[in-house]
C-alpha positions in Angstrom: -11.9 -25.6 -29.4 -9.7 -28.1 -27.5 -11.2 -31.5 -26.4 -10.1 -32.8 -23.0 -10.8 -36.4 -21.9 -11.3 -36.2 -17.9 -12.2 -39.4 -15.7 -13.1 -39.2 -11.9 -14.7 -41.3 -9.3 -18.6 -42.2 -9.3 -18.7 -39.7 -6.1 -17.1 -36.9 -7.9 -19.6 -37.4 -10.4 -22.5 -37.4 -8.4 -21.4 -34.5 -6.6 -20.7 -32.7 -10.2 -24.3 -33.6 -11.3 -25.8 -32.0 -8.0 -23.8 -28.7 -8.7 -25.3 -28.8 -12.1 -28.8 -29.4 -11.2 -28.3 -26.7 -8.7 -26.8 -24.4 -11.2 -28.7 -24.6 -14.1 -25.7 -26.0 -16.4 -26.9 -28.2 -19.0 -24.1 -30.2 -19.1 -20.7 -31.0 -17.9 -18.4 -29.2 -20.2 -20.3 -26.1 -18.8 -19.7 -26.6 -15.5 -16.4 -27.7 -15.8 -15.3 -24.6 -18.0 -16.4 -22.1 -15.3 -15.3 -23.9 -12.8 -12.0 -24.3 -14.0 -11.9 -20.5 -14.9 -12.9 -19.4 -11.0 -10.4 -21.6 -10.0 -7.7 -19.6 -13.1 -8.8 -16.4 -11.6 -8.6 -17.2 -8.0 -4.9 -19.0 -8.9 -4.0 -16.0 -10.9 -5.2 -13.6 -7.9 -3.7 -15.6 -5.2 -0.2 -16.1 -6.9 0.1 -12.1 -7.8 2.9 -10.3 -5.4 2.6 -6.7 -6.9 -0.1 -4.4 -7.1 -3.2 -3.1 -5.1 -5.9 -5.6 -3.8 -9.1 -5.7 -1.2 -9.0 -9.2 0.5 -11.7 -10.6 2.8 -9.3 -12.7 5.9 -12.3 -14.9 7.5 -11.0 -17.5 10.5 -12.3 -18.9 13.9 -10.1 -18.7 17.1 -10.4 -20.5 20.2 -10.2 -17.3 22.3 -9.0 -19.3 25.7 -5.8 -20.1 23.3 -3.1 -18.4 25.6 -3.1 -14.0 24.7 -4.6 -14.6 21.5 -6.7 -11.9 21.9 -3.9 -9.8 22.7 -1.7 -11.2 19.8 -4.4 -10.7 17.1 -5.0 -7.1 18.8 -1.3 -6.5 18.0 -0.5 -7.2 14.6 -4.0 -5.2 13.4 -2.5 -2.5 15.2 0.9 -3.2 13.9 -0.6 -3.5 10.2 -3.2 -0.9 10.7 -2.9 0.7 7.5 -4.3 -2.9 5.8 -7.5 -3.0 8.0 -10.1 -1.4 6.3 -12.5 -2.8 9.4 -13.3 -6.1 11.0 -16.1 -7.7 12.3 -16.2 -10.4 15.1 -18.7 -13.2 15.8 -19.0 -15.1 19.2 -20.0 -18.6 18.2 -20.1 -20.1 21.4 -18.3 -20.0 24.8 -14.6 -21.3 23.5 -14.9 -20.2 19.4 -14.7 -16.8 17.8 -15.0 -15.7 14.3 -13.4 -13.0 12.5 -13.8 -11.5 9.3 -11.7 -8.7 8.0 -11.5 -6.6 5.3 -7.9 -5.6 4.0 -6.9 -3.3 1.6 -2.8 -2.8 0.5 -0.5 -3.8 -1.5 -0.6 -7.8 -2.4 2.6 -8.6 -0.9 2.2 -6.7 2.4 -1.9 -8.2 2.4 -0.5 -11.4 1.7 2.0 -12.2 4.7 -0.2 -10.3 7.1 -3.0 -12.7 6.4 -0.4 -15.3 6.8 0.9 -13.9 10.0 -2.8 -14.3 11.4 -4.0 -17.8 10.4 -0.9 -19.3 11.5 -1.0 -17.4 15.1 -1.7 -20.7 17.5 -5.5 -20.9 18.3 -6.4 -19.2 15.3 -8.0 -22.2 12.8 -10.2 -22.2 9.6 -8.5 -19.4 7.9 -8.8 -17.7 4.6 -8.4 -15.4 2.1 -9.8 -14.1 -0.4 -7.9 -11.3 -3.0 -9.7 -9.1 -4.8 -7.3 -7.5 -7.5 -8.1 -3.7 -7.9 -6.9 -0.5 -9.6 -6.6 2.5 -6.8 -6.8 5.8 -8.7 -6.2 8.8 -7.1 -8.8 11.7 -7.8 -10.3 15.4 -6.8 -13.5 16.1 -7.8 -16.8 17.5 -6.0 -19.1 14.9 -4.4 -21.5 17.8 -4.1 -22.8 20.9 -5.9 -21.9 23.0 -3.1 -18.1 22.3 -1.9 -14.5 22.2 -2.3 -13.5 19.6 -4.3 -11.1 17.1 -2.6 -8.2 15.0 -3.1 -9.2 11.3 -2.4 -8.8 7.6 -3.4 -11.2 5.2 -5.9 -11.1 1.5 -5.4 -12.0 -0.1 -9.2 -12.2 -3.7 -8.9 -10.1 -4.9 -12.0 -12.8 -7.1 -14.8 
């Protein structure tokens, strides 16, 4: 094993101590090591061009923001084999939240994510890739049918 000499402010330290505490890491190697390795997985995720993925696009628009209502409306209907399905919050009279669920390949997932959180009015966005192996299949789902030809969504370990 490797040893790594790290220094940070007292702020960042208090703030690491809380998020062990809250945790249950007993010490700061521990907490360190996994958070480095979400932050590996996330980089490694985020950075990937090819392959399937399921991604979570969460943002907040200001919905008086000149047609973008009818902008977003457009590019899910553009894009609308990415949307799995998307769910929208009213926060309050100007702000709206949106969270939707994506499924395609990375690339494609990727710069139509973009597309959205950089539409003006549209603030607070993010994404979220979850890498996954789409296997096609036909099989029964019950003891009494045809079986069918249909898709399997394995999240990759």
């Amino acid at each position: 094993m490797q040893r790594v000499t790290m220094s940070m402010s007292d702020e960042f330290a208090k703030e690491l101590d809380v998020f062990m505490r809250e945790n249950g890491y007993e010490n700061r190697s521990e907490a360190l090591r996994d958070l480095a390795r979400g932050g590996l997985d996330r980089a490694r995720t985020e950075h990937s061009e090819s392959g399937q993925c399921l991604a979570a696009l969460v943002y907040i628009f200001d919905h008086g923001t000149r047609e973008i209502p009818k902008r977003l409306a457009e590019s899910y209907h553009t894009h609308h084999e990415l949307s799995v399905a998307t769910m929208h919050v009213h926060l309050d009279h100007d702000n709206c939240l949106e969270i939707a669920v994506l499924r395609g390949q990375t690339h494609a997932v990727k710069e139509f994510s973009q597309n959205v959180m950089t539409q003006r009015g549209v603030r607070h966005g993010r994404v979220t890739f979850v890498p996954v192996d789409v296997i096609d299949a036909e099989h029964k789902h019950h003891a009494h049918g045809d079986a069918l030809a249909h898709s399997h969504i394995h999240p990759k370990p």
